[in-house]
PDB file of N, CA, C and O in Angstrom, chain B, residues numbered from 101:
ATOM      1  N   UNK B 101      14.861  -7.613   0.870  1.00  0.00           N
ATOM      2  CA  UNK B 101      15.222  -6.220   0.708  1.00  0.00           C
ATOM      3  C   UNK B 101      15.640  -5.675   2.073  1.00  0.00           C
ATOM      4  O   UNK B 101      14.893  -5.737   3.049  1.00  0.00           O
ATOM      5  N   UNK B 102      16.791  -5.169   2.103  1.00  0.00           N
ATOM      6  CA  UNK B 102      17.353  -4.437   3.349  1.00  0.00           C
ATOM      7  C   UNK B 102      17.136  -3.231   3.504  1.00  0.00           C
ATOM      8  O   UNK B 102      17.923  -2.449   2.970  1.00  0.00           O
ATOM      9  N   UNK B 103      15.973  -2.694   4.301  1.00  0.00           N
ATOM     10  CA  UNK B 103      15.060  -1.259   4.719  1.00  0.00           C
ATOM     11  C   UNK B 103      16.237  -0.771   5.856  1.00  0.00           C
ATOM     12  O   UNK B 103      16.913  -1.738   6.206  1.00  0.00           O
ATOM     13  N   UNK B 104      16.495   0.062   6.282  1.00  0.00           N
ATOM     14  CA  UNK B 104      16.757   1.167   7.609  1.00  0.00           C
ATOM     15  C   UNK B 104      15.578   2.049   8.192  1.00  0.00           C
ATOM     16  O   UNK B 104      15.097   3.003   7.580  1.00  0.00           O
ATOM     17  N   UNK B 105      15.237   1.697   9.227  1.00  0.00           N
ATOM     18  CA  UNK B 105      14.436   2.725   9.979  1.00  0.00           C
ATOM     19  C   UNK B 105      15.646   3.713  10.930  1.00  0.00           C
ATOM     20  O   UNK B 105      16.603   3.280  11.571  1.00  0.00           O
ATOM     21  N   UNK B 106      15.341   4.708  10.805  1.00  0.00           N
ATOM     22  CA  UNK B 106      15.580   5.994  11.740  1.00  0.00           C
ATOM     23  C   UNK B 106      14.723   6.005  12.431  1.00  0.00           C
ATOM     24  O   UNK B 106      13.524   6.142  12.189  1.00  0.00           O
ATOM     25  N   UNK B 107      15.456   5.805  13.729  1.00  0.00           N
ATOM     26  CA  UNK B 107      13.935   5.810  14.728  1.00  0.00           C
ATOM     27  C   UNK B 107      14.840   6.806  16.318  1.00  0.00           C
ATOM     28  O   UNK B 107      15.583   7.784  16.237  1.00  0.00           O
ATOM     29  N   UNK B 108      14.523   6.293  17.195  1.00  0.00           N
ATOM     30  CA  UNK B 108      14.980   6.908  18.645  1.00  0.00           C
ATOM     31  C   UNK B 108      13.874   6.031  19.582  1.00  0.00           C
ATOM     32  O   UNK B 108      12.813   5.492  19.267  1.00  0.00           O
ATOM     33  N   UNK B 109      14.652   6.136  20.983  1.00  0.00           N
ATOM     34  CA  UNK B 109      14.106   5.344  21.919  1.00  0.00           C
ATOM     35  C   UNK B 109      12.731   6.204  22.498  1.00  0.00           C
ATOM     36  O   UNK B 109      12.669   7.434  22.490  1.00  0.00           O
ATOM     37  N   UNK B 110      12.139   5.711  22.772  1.00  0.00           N
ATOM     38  CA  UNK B 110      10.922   6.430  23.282  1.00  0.00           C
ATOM     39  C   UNK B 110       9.593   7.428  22.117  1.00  0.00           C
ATOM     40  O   UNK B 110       8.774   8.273  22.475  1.00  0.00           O
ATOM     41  N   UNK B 111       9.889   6.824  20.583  1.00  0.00           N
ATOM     42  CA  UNK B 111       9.404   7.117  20.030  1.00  0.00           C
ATOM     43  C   UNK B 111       8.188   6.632  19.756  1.00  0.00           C
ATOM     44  O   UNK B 111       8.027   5.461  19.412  1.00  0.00           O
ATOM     45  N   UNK B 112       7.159   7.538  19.889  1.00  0.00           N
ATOM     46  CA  UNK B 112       5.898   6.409  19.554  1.00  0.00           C
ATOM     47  C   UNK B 112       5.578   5.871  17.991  1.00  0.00           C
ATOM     48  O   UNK B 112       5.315   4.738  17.586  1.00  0.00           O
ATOM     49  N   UNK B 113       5.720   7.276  17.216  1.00  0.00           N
ATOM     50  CA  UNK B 113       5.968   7.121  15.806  1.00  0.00           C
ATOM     51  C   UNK B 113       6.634   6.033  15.178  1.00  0.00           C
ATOM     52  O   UNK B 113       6.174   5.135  14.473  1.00  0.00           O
ATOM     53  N   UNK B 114       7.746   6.255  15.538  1.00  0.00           N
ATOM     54  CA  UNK B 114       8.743   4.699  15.540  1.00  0.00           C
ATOM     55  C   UNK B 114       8.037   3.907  15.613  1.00  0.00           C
ATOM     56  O   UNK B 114       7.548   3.584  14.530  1.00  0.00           O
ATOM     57  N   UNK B 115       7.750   3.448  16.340  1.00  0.00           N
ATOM     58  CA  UNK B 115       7.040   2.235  17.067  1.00  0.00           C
ATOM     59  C   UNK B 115       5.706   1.633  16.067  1.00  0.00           C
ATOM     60  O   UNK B 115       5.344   0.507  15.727  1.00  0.00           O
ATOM     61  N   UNK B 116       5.207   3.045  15.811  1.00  0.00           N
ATOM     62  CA  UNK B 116       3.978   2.878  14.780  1.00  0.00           C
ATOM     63  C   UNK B 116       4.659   2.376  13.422  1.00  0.00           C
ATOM     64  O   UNK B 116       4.110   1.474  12.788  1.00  0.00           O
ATOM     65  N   UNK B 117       5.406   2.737  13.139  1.00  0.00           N
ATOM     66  CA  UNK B 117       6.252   2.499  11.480  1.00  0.00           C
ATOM     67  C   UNK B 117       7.068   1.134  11.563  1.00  0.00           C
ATOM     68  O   UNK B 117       7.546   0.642  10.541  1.00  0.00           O
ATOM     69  N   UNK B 118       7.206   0.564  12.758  1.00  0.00           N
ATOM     70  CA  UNK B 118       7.710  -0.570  12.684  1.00  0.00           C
ATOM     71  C   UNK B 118       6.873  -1.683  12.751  1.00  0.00           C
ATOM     72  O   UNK B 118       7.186  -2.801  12.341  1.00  0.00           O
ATOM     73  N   UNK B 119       5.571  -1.314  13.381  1.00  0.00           N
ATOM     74  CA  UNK B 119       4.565  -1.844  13.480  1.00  0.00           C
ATOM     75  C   UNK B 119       3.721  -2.087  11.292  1.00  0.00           C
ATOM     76  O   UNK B 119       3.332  -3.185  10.893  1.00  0.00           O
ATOM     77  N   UNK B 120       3.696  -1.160  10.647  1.00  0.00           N
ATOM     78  CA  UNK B 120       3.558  -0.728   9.496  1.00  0.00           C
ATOM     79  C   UNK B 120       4.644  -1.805   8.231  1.00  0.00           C
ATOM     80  O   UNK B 120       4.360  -2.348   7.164  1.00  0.00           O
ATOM     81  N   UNK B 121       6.021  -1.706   9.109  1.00  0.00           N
ATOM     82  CA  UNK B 121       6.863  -2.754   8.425  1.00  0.00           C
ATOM     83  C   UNK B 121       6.286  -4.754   8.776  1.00  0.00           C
ATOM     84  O   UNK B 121       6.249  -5.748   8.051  1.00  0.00           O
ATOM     85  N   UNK B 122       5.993  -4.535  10.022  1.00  0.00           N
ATOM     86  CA  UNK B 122       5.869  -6.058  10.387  1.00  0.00           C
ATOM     87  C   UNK B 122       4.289  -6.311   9.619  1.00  0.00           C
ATOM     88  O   UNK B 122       3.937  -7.430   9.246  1.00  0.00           O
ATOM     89  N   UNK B 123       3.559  -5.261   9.487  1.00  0.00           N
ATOM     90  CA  UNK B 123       2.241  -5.653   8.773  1.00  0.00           C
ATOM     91  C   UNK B 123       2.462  -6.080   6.862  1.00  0.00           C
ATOM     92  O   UNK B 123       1.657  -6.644   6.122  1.00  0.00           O
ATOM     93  N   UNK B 124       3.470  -5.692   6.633  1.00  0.00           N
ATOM     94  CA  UNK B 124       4.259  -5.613   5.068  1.00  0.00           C
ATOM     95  C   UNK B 124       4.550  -7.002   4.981  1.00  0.00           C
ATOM     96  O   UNK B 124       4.205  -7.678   4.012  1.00  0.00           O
ATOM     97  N   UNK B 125       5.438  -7.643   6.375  1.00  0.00           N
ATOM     98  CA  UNK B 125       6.200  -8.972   6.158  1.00  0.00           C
ATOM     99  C   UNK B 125       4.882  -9.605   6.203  1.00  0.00           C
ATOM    100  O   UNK B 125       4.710 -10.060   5.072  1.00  0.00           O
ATOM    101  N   UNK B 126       4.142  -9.795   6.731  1.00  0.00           N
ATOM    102  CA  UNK B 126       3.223 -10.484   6.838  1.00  0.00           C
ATOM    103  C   UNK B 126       2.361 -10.228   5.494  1.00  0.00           C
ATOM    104  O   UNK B 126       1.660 -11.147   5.069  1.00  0.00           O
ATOM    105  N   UNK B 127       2.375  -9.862   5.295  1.00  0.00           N
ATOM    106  CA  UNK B 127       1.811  -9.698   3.649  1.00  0.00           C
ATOM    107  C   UNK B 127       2.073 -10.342   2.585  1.00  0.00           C
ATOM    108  O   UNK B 127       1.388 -10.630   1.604  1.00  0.00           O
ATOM    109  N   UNK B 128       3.739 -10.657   3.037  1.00  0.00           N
ATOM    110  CA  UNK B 128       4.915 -11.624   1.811  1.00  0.00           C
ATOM    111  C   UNK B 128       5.557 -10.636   1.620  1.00  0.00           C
ATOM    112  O   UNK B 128       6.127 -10.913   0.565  1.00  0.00           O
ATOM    113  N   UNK B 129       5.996  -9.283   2.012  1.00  0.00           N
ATOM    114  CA  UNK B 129       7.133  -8.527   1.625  1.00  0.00           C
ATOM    115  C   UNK B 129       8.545  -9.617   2.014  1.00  0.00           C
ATOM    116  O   UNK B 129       8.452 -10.558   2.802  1.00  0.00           O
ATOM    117  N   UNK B 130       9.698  -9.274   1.341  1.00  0.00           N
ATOM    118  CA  UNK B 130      10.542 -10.148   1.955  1.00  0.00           C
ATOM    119  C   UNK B 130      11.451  -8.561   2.057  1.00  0.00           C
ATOM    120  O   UNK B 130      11.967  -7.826   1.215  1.00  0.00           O
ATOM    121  N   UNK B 131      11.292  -8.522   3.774  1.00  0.00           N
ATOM    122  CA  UNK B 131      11.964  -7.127   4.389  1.00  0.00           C
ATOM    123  C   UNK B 131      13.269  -7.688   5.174  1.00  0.00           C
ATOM    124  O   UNK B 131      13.154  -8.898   5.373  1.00  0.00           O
ATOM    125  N   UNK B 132      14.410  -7.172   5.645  1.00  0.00           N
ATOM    126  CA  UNK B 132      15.399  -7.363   6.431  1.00  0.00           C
ATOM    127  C   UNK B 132      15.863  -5.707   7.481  1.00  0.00           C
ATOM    128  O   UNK B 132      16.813  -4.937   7.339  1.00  0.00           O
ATOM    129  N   UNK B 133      14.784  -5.696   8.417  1.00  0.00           N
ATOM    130  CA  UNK B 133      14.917  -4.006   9.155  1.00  0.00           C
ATOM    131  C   UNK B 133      15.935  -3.914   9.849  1.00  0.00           C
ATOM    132  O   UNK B 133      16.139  -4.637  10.824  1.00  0.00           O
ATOM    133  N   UNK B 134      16.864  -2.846   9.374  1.00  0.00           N
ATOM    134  CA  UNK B 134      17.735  -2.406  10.212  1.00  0.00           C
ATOM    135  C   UNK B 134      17.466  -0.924  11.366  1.00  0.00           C
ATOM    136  O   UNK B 134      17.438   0.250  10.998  1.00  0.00           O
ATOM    137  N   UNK B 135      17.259  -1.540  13.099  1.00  0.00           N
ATOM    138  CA  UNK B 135      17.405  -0.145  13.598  1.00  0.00           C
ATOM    139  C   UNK B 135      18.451   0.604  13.706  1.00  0.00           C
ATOM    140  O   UNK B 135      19.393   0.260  14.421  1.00  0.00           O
ATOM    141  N   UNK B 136      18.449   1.929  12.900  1.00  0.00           N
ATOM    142  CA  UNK B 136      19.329   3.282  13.563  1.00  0.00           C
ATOM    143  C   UNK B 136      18.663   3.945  14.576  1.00  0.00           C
ATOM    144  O   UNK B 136      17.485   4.288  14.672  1.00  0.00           O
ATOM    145  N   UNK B 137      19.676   4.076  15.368  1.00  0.00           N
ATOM    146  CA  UNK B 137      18.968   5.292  16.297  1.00  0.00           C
ATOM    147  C   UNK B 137      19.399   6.457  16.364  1.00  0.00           C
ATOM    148  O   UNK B 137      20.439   6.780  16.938  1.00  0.00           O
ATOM    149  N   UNK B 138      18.787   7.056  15.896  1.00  0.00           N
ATOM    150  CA  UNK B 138      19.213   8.817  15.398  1.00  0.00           C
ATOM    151  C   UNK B 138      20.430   9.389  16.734  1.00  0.00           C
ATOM    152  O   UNK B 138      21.397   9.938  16.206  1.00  0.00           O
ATOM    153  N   UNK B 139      20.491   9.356  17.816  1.00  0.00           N
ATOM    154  CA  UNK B 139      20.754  10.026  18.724  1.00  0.00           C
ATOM    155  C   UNK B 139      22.166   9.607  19.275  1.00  0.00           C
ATOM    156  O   UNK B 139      22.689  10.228  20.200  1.00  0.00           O
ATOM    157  N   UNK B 140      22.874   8.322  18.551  1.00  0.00           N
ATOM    158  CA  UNK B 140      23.785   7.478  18.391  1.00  0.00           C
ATOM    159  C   UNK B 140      24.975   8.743  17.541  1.00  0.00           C
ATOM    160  O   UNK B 140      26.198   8.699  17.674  1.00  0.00           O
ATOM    161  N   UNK B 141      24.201   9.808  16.682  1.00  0.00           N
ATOM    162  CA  UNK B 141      25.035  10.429  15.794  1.00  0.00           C
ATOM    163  C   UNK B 141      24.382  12.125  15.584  1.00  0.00           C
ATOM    164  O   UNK B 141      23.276  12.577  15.288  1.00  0.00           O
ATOM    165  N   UNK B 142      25.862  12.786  15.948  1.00  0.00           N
ATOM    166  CA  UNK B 142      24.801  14.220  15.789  1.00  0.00           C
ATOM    167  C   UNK B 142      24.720  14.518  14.107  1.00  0.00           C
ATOM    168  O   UNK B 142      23.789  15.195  13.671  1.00  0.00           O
ATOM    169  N   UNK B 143      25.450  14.129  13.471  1.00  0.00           N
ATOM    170  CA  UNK B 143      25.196  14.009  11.712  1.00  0.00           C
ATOM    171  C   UNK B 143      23.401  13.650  11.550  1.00  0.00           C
ATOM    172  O   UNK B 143      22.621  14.470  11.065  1.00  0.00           O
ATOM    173  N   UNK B 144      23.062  12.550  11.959  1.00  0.00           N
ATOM    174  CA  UNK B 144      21.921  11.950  11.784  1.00  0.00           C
ATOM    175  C   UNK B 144      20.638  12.386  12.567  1.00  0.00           C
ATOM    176  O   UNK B 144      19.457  12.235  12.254  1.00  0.00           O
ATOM    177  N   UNK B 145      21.345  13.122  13.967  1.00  0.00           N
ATOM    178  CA  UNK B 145      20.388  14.088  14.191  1.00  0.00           C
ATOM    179  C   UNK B 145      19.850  15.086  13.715  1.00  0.00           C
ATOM    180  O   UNK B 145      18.632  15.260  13.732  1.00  0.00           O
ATOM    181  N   UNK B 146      20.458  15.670  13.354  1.00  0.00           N
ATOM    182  CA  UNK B 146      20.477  17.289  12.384  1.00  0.00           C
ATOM    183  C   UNK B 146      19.455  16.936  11.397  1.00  0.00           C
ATOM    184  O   UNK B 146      18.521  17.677  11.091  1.00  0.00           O
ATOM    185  N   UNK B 147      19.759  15.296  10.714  1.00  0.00           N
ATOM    186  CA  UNK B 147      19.059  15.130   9.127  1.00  0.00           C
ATOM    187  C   UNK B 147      17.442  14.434  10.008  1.00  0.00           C
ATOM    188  O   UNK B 147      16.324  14.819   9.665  1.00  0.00           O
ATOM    189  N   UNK B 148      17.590  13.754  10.744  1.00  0.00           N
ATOM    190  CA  UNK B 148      16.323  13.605  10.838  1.00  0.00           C
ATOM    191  C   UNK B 148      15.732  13.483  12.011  1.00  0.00           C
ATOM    192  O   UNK B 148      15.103  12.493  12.385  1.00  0.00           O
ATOM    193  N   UNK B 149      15.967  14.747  12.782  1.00  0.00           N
ATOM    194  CA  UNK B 149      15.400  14.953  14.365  1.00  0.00           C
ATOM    195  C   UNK B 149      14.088  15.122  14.618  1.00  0.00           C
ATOM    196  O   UNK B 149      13.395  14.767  15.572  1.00  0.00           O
ATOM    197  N   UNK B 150      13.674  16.128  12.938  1.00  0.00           N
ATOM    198  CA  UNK B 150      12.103  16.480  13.201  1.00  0.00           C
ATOM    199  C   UNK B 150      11.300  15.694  12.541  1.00  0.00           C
ATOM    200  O   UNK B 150      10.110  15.676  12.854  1.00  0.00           O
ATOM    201  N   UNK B 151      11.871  14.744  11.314  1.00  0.00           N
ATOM    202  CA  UNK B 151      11.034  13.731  10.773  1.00  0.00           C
ATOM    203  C   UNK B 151      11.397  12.356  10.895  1.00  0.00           C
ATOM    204  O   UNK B 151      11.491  11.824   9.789  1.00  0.00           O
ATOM    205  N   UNK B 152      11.624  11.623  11.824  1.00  0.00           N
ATOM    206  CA  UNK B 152      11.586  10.722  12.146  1.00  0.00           C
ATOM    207  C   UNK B 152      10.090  10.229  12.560  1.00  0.00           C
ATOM    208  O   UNK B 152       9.301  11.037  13.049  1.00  0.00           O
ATOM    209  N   UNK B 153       9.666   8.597  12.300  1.00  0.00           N
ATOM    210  CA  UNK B 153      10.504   7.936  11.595  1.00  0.00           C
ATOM    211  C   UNK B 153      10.781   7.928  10.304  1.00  0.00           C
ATOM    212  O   UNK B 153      10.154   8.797   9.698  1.00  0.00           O
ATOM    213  N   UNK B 154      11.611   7.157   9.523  1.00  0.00           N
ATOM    214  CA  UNK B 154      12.140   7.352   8.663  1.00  0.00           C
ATOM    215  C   UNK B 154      13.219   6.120   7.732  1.00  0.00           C
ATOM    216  O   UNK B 154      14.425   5.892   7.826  1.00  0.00           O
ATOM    217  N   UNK B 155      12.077   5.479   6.797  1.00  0.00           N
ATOM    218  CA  UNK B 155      12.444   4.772   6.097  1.00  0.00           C
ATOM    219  C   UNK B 155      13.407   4.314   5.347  1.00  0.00           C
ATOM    220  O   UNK B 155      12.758   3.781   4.447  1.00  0.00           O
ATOM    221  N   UNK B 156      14.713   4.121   5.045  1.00  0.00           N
ATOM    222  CA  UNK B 156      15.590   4.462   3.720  1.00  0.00           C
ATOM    223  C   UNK B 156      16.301   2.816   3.340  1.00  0.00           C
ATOM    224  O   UNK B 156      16.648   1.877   4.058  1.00  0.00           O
ATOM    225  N   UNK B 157      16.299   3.030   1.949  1.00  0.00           N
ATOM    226  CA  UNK B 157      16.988   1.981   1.244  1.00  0.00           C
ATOM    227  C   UNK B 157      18.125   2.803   0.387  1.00  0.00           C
ATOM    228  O   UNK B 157      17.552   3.756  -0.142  1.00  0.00           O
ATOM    229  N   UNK B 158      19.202   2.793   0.130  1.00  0.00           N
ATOM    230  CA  UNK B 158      20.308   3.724  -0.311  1.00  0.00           C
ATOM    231  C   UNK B 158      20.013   4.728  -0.194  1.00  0.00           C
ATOM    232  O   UNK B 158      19.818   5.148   0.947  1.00  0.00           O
ATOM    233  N   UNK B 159      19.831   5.645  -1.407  1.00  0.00           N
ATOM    234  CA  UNK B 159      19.372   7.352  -1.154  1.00  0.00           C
ATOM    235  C   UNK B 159      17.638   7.221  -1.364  1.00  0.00           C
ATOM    236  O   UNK B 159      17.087   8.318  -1.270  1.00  0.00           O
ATOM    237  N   UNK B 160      16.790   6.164  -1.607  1.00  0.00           N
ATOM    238  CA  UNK B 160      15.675   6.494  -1.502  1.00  0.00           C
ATOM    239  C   UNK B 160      14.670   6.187   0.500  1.00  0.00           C
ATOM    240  O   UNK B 160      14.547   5.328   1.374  1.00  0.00           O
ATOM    241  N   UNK B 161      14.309   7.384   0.215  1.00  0.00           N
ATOM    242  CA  UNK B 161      13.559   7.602   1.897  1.00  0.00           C
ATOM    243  C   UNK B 161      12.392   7.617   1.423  1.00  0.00           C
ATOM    244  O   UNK B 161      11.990   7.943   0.305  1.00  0.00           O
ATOM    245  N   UNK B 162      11.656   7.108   2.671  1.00  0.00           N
ATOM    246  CA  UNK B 162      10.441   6.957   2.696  1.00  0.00           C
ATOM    247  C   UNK B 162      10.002   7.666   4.613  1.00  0.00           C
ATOM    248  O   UNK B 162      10.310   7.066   5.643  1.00  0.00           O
ATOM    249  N   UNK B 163       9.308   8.915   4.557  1.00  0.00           N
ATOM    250  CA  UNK B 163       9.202   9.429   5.825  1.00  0.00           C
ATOM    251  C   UNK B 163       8.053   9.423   6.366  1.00  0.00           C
ATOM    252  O   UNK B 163       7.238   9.519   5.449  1.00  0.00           O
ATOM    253  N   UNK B 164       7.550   9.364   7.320  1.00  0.00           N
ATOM    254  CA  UNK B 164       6.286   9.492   7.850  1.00  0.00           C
ATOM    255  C   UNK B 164       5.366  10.506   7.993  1.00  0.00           C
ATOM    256  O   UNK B 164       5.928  11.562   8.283  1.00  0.00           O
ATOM    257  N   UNK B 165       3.793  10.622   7.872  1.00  0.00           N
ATOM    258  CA  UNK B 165       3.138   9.176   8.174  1.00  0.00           C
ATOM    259  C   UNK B 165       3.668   8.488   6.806  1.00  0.00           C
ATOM    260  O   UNK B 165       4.298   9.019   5.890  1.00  0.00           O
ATOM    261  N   UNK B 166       3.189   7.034   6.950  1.00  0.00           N
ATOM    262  CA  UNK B 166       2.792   6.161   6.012  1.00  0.00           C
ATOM    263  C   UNK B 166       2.189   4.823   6.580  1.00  0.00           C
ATOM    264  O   UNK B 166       2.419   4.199   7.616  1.00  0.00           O
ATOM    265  N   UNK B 167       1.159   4.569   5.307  1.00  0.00           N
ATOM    266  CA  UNK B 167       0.506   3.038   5.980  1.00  0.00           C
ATOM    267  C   UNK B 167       1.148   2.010   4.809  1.00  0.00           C
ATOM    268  O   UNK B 167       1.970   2.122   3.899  1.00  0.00           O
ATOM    269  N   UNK B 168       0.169   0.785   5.443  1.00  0.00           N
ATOM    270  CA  UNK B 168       0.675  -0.312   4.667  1.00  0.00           C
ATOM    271  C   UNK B 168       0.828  -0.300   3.033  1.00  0.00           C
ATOM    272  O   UNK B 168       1.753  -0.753   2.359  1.00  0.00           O
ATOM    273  N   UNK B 169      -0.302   0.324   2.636  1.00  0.00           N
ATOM    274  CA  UNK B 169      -0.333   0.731   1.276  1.00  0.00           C
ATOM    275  C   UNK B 169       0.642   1.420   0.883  1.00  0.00           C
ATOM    276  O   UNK B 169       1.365   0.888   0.040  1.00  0.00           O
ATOM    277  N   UNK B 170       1.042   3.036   1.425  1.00  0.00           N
ATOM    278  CA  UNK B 170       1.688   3.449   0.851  1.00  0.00           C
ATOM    279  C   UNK B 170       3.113   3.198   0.681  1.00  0.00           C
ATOM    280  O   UNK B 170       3.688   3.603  -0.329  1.00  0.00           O
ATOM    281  N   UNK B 171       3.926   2.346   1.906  1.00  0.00           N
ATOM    282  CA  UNK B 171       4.656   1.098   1.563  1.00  0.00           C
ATOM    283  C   UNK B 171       5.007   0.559   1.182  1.00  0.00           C
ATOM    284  O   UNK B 171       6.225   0.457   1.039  1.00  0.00           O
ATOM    285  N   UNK B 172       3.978  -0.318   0.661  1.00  0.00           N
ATOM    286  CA  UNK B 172       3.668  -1.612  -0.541  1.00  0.00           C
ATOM    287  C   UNK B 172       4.068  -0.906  -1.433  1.00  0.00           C
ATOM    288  O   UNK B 172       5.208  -1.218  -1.776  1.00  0.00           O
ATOM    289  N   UNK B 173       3.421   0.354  -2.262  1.00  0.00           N
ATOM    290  CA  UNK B 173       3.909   1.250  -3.336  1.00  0.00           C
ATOM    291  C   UNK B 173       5.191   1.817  -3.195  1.00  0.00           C
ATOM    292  O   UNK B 173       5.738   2.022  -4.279  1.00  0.00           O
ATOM    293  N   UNK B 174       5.882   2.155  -2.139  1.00  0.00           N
ATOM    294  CA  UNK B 174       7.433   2.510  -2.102  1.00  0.00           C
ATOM    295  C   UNK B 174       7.704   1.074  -2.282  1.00  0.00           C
ATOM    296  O   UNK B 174       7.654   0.900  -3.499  1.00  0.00           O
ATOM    297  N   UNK B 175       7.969  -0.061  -1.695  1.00  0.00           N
ATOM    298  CA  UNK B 175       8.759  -1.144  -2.320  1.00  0.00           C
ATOM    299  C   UNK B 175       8.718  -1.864  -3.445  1.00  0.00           C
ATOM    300  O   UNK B 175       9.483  -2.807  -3.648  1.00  0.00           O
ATOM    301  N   UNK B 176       7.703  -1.422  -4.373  1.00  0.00           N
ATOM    302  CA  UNK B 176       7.692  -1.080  -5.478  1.00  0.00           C
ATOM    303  C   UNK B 176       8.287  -0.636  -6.426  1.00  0.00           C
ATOM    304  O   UNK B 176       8.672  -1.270  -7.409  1.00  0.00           O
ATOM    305  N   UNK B 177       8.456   0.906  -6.128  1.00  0.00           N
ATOM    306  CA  UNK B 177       9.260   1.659  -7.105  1.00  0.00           C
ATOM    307  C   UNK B 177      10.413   1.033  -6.462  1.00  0.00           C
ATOM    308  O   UNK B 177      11.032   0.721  -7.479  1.00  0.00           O
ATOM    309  N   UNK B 178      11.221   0.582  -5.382  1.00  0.00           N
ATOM    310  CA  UNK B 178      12.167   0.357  -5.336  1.00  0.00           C
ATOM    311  C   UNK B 178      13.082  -0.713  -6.244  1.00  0.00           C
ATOM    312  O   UNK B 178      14.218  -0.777  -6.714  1.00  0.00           O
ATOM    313  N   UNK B 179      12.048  -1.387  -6.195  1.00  0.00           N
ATOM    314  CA  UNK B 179      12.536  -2.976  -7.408  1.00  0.00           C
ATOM    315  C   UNK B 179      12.472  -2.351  -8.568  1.00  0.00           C
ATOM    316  O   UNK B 179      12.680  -3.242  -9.391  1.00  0.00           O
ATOM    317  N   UNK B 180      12.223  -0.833  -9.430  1.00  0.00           N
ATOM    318  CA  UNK B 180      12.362  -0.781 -10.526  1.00  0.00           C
ATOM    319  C   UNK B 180      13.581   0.229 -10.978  1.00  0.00           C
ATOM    320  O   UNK B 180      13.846   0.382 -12.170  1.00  0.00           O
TER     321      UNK B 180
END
């Protein structure tokens, strides 16, 4: 499954949610993370400057916090 994180450099959050994805693969998720970096685009700033990070598979997002669990349950509904 091909995830997008919205993230930015110097984010700790980020950092935590990617940390959150690598605990998933290790689980047996079968993930493929793509980084955006918000700041690359003022479009993408605007949409997610104040909630980053920020999960997305087509139009479904997944924003922070979130842990492993709640995760596991978004890639879930995603396969249905």
């Amino acid at each position: 499954m091909e995830l997008i994180l919205y993230h930015t450099s110097g984010c700790h959050l980020c950092e935590l949610a990617e940390g959150v994805v690598a605990q998933a693969k290790l689980a047996g998720a079968d993930i493929q993370l793509a980084l955006v970096d918000i700041a690359a685009s003022e479009d993408l700033m605007n949409r997610y400057g104040w909630t980053i990070p920020v999960l997305a598979s087509g139009s479904w997002e997944l924003s922070w916090p979130f842990d492993l669990a709640k995760l596991q349950s978004w890639l879930v509904l995603l396969k249905t």
